[in-house]
N, C-alpha and C positions, 0 to 999 in steps of 0.2 A: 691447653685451651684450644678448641676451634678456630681455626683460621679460614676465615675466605676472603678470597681477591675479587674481586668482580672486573673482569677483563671488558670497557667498552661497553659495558649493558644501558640502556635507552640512545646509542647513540649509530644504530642500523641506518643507512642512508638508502634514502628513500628514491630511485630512476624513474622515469619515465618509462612505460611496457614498451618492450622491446619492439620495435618498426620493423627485425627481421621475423616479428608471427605472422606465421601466413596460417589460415585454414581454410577448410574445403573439404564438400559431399562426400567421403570415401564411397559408401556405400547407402543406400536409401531402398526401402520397402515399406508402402502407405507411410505410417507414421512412425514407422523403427527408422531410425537416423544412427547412421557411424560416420562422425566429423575426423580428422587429422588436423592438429596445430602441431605447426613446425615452430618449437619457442625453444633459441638459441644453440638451432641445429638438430635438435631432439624432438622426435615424435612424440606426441601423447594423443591418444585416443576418447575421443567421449561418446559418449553413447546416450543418444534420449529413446528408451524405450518404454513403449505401454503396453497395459496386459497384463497376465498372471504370470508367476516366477517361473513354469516352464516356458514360456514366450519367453522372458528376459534368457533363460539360459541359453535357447534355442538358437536368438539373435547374435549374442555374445559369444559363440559358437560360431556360427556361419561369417559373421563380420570380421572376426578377427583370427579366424580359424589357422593361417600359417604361424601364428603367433600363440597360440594358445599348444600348437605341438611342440616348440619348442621351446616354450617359457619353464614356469615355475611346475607344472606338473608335470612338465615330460624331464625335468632334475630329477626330482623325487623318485621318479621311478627310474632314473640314470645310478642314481648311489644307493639304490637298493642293486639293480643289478649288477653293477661294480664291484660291491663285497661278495653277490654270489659267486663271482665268476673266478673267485681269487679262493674260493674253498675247495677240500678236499668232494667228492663225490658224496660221500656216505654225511660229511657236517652241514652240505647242501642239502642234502635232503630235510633233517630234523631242521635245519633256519627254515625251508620252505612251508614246512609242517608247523612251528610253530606261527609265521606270520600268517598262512593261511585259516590258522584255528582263531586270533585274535579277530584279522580281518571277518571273518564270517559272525563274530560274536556282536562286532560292529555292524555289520549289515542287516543280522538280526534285531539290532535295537534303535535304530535311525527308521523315523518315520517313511513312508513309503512314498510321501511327495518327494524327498528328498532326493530320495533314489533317480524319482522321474526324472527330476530336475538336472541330475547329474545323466541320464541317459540323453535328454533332449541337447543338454550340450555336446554330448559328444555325435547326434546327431547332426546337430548345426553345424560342426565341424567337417565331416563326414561331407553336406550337402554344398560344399566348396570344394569339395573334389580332394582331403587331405583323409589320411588315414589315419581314423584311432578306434579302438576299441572301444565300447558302454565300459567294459571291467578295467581298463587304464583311467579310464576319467574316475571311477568309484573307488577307484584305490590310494590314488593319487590324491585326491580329495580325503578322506579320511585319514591318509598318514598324517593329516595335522595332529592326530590324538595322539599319537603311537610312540613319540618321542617321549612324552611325560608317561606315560606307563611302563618302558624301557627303562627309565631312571630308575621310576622309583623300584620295581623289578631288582634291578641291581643292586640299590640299597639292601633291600630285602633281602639276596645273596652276602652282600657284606657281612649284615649281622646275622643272620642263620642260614645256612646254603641249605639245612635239610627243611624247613620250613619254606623258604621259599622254594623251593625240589616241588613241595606236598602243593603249595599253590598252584603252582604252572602244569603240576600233573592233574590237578581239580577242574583247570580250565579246558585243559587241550589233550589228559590221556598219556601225554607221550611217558614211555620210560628211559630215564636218566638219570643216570648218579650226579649226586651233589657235583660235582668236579665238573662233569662234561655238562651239566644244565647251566654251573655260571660261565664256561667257556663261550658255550654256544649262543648265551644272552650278550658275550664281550661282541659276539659276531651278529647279533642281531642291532645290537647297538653303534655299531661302525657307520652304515649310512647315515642312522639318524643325528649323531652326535652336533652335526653344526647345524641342524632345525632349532636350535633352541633361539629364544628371543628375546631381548632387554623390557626395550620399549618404558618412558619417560613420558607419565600428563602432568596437566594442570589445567582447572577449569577457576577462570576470575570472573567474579560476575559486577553488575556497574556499580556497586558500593566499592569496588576493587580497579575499577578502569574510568580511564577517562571519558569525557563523552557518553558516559553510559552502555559501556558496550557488552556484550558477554563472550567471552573468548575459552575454545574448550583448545587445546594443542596437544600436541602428543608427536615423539618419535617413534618411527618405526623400526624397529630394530632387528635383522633374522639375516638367520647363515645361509641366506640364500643372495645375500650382497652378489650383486654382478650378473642376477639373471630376475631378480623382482624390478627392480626399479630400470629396468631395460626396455618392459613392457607396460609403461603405465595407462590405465584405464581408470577415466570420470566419467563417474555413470548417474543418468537422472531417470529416475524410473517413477513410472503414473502407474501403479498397481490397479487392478480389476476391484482390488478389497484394501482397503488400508489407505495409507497417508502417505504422499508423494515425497519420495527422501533422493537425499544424492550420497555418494560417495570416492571416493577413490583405492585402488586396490591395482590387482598387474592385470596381463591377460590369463585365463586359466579359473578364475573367481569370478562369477557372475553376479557372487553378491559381494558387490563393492564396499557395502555398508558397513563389512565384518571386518573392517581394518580402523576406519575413522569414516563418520560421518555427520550427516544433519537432516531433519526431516521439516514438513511445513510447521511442523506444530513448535516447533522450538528445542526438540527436542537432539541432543547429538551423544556420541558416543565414541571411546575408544578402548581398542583391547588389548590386554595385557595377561602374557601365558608367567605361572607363578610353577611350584612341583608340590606334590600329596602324596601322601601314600593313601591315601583314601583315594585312591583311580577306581574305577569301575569301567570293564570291558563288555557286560551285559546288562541290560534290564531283562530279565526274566519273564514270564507269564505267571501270572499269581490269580488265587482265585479271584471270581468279580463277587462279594456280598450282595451286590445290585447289579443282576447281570441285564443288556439290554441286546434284543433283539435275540435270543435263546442263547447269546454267545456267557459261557461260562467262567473264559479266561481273559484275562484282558494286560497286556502290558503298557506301562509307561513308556512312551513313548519317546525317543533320545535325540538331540541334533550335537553336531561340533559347534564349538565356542562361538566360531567365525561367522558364521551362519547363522547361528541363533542370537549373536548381537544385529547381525542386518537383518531379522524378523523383528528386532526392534522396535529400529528404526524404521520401519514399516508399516507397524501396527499401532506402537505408542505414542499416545497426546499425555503423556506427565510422567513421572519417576516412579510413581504407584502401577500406572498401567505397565512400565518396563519391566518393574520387580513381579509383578504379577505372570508375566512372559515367560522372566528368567526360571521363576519355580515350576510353571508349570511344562516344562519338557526335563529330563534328563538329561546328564553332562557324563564326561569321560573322566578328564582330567584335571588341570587346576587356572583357574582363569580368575582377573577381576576385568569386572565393566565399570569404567568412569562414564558416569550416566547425568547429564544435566539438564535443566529446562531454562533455557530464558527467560519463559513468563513469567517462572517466581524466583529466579536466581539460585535454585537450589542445584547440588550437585551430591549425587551418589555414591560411593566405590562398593558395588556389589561383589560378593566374594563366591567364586563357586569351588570346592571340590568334593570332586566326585557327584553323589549324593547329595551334597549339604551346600544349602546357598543359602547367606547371611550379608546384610546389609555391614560392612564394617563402621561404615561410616557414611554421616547424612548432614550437611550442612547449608547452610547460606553464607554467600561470600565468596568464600576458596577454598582451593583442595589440589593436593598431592598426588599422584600413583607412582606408583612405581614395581618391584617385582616382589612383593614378601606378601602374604599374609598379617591380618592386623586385626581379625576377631578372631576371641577365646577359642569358638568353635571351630573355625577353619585353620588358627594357625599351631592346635595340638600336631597335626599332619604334615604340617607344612615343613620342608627340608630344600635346601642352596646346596650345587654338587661342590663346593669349593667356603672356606671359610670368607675370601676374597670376594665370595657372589656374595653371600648376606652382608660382608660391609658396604661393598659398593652399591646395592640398594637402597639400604636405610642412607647413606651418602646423599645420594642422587634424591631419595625423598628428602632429607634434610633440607637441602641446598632449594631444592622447589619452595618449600612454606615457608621456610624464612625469608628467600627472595619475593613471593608472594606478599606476606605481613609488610617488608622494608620498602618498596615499592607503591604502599597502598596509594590508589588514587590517582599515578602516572603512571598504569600500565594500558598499554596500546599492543598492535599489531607488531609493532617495531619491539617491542618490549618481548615478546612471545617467539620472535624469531631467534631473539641474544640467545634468549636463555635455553632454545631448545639445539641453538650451533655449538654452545658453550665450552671451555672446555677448562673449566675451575673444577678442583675436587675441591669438596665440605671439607677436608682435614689437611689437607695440604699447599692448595691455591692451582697455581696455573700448571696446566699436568697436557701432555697428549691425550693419553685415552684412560683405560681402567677404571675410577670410580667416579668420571665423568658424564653429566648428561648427554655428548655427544658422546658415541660409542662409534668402535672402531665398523659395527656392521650396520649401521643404519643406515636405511634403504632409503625412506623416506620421511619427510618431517612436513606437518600438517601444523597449519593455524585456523580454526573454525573463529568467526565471528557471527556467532548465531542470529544474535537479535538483528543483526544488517543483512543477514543473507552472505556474507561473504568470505570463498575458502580460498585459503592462500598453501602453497604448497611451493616444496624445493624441487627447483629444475632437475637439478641428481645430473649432470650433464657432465660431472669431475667427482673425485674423491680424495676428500671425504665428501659424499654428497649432501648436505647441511652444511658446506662452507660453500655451495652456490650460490644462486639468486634464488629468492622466493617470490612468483607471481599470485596476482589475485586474481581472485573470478569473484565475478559478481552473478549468484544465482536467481536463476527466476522459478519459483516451483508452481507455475501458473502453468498446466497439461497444454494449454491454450493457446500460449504461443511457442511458437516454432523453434525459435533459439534460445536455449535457457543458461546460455552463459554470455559475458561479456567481460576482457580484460580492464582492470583496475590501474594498478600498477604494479611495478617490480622494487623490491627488496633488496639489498646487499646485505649480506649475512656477516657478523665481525666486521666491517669494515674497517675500525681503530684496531682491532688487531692484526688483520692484514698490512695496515699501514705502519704499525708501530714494533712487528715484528715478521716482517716478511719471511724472510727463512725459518723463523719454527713454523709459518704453516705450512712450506712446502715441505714439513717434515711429517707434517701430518699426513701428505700422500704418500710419502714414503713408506710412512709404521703400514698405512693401509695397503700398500702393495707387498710388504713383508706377510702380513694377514693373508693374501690371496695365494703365495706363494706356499704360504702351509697347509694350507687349506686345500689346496688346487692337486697338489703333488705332495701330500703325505709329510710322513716321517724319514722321507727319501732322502740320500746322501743330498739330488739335484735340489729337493723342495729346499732340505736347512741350509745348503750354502747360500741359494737365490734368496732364503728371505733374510736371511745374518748381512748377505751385501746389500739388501734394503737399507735394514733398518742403521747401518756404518755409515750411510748416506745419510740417512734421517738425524744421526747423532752429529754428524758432524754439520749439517744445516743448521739444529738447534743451536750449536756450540755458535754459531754463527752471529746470532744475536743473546749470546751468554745465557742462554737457558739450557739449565743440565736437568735434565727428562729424566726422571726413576723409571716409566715404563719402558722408556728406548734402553734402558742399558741394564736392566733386570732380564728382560725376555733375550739382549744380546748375550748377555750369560749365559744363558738356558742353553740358546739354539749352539754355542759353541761347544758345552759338554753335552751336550744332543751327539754332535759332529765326531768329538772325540769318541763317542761311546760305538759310532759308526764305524768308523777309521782310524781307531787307536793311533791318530797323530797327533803329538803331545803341542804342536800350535797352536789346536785347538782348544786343550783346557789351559794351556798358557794367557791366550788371552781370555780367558773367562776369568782367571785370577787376577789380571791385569786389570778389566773393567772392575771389578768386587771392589778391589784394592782402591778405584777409583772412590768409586761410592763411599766404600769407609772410613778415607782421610779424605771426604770431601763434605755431604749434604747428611751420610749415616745421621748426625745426630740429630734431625730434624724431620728424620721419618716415621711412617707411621709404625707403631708395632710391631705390627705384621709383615713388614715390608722389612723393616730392623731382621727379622727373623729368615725370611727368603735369602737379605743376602750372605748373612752366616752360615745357611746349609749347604747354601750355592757352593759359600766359600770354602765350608768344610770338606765338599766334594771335590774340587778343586786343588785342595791342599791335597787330600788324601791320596789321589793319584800320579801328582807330584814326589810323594814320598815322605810329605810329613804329615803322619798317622798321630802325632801327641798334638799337632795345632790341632791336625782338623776335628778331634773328638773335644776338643775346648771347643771347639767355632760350633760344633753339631750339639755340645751341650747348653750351652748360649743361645742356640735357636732355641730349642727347647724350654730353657727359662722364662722366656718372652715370648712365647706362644700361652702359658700354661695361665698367667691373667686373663687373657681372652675367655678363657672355657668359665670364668665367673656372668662373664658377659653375655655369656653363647649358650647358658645351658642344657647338655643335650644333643652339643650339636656333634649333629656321629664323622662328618669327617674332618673335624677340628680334632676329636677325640683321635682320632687313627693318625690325624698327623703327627701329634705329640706321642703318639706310639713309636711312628714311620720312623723320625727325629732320634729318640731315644735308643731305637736297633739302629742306626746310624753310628750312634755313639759306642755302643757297643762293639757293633760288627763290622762298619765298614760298608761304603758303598758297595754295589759289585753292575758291570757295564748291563748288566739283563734289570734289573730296578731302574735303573737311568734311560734305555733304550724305553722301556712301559710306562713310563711317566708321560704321562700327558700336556702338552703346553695350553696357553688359554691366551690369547692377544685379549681378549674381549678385555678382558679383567687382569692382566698381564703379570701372570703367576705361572 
């Protein structure tokens, strides 16, 4: 049966906005305004700009231009060069070749305002005296696609290397044997691997909330922890054409809109990246049957996700005119838009991949998002890199709708912060991270209350950033007057769980600095030992107030036969047998599944190199047992499939330290 705790939820304590916000003019030209509030030590930026979206980029650009080189775009293009510079000469070259033939197919199919709009920012930048490139900002800007066409790529190598060979030679020409095309995808795939993104809605509307309110929320969730929410930008923009919206998003994005927002008409929005193998890297020219102005060829026309939800919020007064939006430009990759209206309480989750946009679902009242696919059509393509991703999704939607229905009628602002600091799994109850609505990389966490005009958002000023404070703004989308924000109040995120378990939450900064240390430095002997003495810390914090954490001491396993497989020093898989051992005469019987199965192969690897080869082919056969129910559940799913393979040559053959070193770890989802 399902279990959920509900740690604290309606009982967020409510402060007074903090007396230490200070704001003030940064910057001013006629009626482009860039403000600074300093709220609890931390800058955040807001921007009231009018005009057409090359003027917004231009401004956004110029205003925030040292911020904008060293934010989130100038990463992007740090961990692309990082993996170049660590290649052989001649494997550099084909990465170059292949990212430059995808990038150009991109630049090919992204409308041409786009483009502008990405040169004018890097001019605004530029006209503050810092240095970038027009080709660093359009690159940078596009790699939001890049990562989910990489995946699925990969997969595509999984199950056929000579088919996917024939694709990637269809696109780009290059020649490559099966072998060196999936190598060289392992290496194109390097920097993108932590772009991926969670991200957690919910939109309650007043038959669902007190007071009548409509509340859209969402977490933000991207591997870019520690350099988005570093730079955060609220932006109010009076378009030349369209409907005055606001948003929030870092510096580097001049369309604010494309992460979470709201416009005058009621209308708000937030986005969530899902995977397809239905990507698409071109729209082509195809003939025109009705050609206009003698032109014969005519292509559809393409933007990224991110961008084309803040043309939304830009242009649409109702769910029809958004869905009308979504179809008409083309997409890359796989996204849904949680899309709502206040006026009539309806709420949307539009599904796009590739090609194909489908409404999954359309209702009044409430609604869910989360990371899967959920119409026929979009979710035949749809694929999770990890059995662990498609649980903790439907999880995390779970726990949304039921808290949604159980709540009906008391839910508030306070109510939208619990739930999105949270940190209950649907199947297990009170957990760290893994199939948790807070996630170990979320950036930022938004509360829209549309019908009042007011967005409330996490400080992010500690981590986990969603156990800070949330402040409100109170918006004005009146072009007319001057100042289009004013402080509300502030928020305490868990507050009964801070007070009623102090030390597991400073355990929660702890898994999140173990996170940063893998992240940051690799598979490196430095990276595993700094994040293994995290997360020793974390375990023994939790232990503090008697919470025994499965993610703290599953991924502590990991990262020690990581270590062993580095340093053949047998400490190291000692205490990986030693935590296992815990788990399995401790909480084992009360875990999930899958989680049953992780720590049997752990174990079995553990044992194996120890020297007992007849446990550990029990313990590797055992995993295997309790994996192989899942795949009724799962059907089709290819790397559920390959694991009860993995599992099974396990049993057979025997670990060996080159499978262990390749194995990938996962905090997010903590497998």
């Amino acid at each position: 049966m399902l279990r959920y705790i509900i740690i604290a939820l309606m009982v967020a304590a409510i402060i007074p906005v903090a007396e230490s916000s200070e704001c003030r003019v940064a910057n001013q030209e006629g009626k482009q305004t860039h403000s600074i509030c300093t709220i609890e030590g931390k800058e955040f930026h807001l921007l009231d700009i009018h005009g057409p979206m090359e003027s917004l980029a231009y401004y956004h650009g110029k205003f925030l231009a040292p911020l904008v080189r060293k934010g989130v775009l100038q990463s992007v293009l740090d961990r692309r060069d990082s993996s170049l510079e660590k290649m052989p000469k001649k494997e550099r070259a084909q990465f170059e070749s292949v990212y430059s033939c995808i990038m150009s197919r991109y630049k090919r199919s992204v409308t041409d305002d786009l483009i502008s709009e990405f040169r004018a920012l890097a001019k605004g930048v530029r006209a503050s005296g810092v240095k970038v490139s027009d080709d660093e900002i359009i690159e940078a800007s596009l790699m939001v696609e890049l990562s989910g066409f990489v995946d699925a790529l990969m997969l595509e190598m999984e199950q056929n290397k000579t088919q996917a060979t024939l694709n990637l030679f269809s696109k780009c020409g290059l020649h490559l044997s099966a072998g060196a095309a999936k190598g060289l995808l392992k290496k194109l795939a390097s920097p993108l691997k932590n772009m991926k993104r969670g991200c957690t809605g919910f939109v309650a509307s007043k038959d669902y909330t007190n007071n009548e309110r409509h509340l859209h929320g969402r977490n933000f969730d991207t591997g870019f922890l520690g350099v988005f929410e570093k730079y955060p930008v609220i932006l109010r923009h009076t378009p030349s054409y369209g409907v005055t919206y606001m948003g929030m998003s870092t510096a580097g994005l001049h369309y604010s809109g494309g992460i979470s927002g709201m416009n005058e008409a009621g209308i708000s929005i937030s986005t969530h990246e899902l995977r397809t193998t239905n990507y698409r890297t071109l729209y082509p020219l195809q003939l025109d049957l009705k050609p206009f102005n003698g032109k014969l060829f005519k292509r559809k026309q393409a933007l990224t996700a991110p961008y084309l939800a803040n043309k939304v919020l830009k242009e649409a007064k109702s769910i029809d005119e958004a869905l009308w939006l979504v179809k008409k430009y083309g997409s890359f990759g796989a996204w849904s838009f949680l899309v709502s209206d206040a006026k009539t309480g309806e709420a949307a989750s539009i599904e796009i991949s590739g090609d194909v946009v489908r409404v999954a679902k359309r209702v009044k009242g409430h609604m869910g998002q989360s990371n899967h696919f959920i119409h026929p059509d979009t979710k035949k393509d749809n694929f999770e890199y990890s059995i662990n991703k498609s649980l903790e999704s439907r999880a995390r939607l779970s726990l949304v709708e039921s808290t949604l229905e159980k709540d009906k009628g008391a839910i508030d602002v306070n109510w939208g912060v619990e739930l999105l600091s949270g940190h209950t799994d649907y199947y297990q109850g009170l957990r760290s991270f893994g199939r948790t609505v807070s996630k170990v990389y979320t950036s930022m966490s938004h509360v829209m209350d549309v019908k009042n005009k007011e967005f409330w958002f996490s400080v992010g000023n500690s981590y986990p950033t969603n156990l800070t404070n949330f402040v409100g703004l109170k918006v004005d989308f009146n072009p007319k007057h001057k100042d289009f924000y004013s402080f509300i109040d502030t928020v305490e995120a868990q507050s009964d769980l801070k007070a009623q378990h102090p030390n597991f939450v400073q355990s929660l900064h702890d898994y999140t600095m173990a996170y940063f240390a893998y992240t940051d430095k690799g598979d490196s002997v430095e990276g595993l030992k700094e994040s293994l003495s995290h997360l020793e810390k974390a375990k023994s914090s939790a232990g503090l107030d008697d919470v025994s954490d499965f993610p703290t001491s599953i991924m502590i396993s990991k990262l020690a036969i990581h270590l062993y497989a580095k340093t053949n020093d047998l400490r190291y898989i000692e205490r990986a047998k030693e935590e296992l051992e815990e788990i399995y005469y401790g909480t084992y019987a009360g875990l999930h599944t899958f989680e049953q199965s992780q720590v049997m192969e752990a174990l079995g690897v553990s044992q194996y190199f120890l020297g007992d080869k007849e446990m550990a082919k029990k313990s590797f056969l055992h995993a295997k047992n309790l994996l192989v129910p899942l795949q009724k559940q799962f059907p089709g799913h290819f790397y559920l499939g390959k694991l009860v393979k993995d599992v099974e040559e396990l049993a057979k053959s025997g670990p060996s330290i080159s499978s262990i070193s390749a194995h990938e770890l996962h905090f997010a989802t903590a497998e």
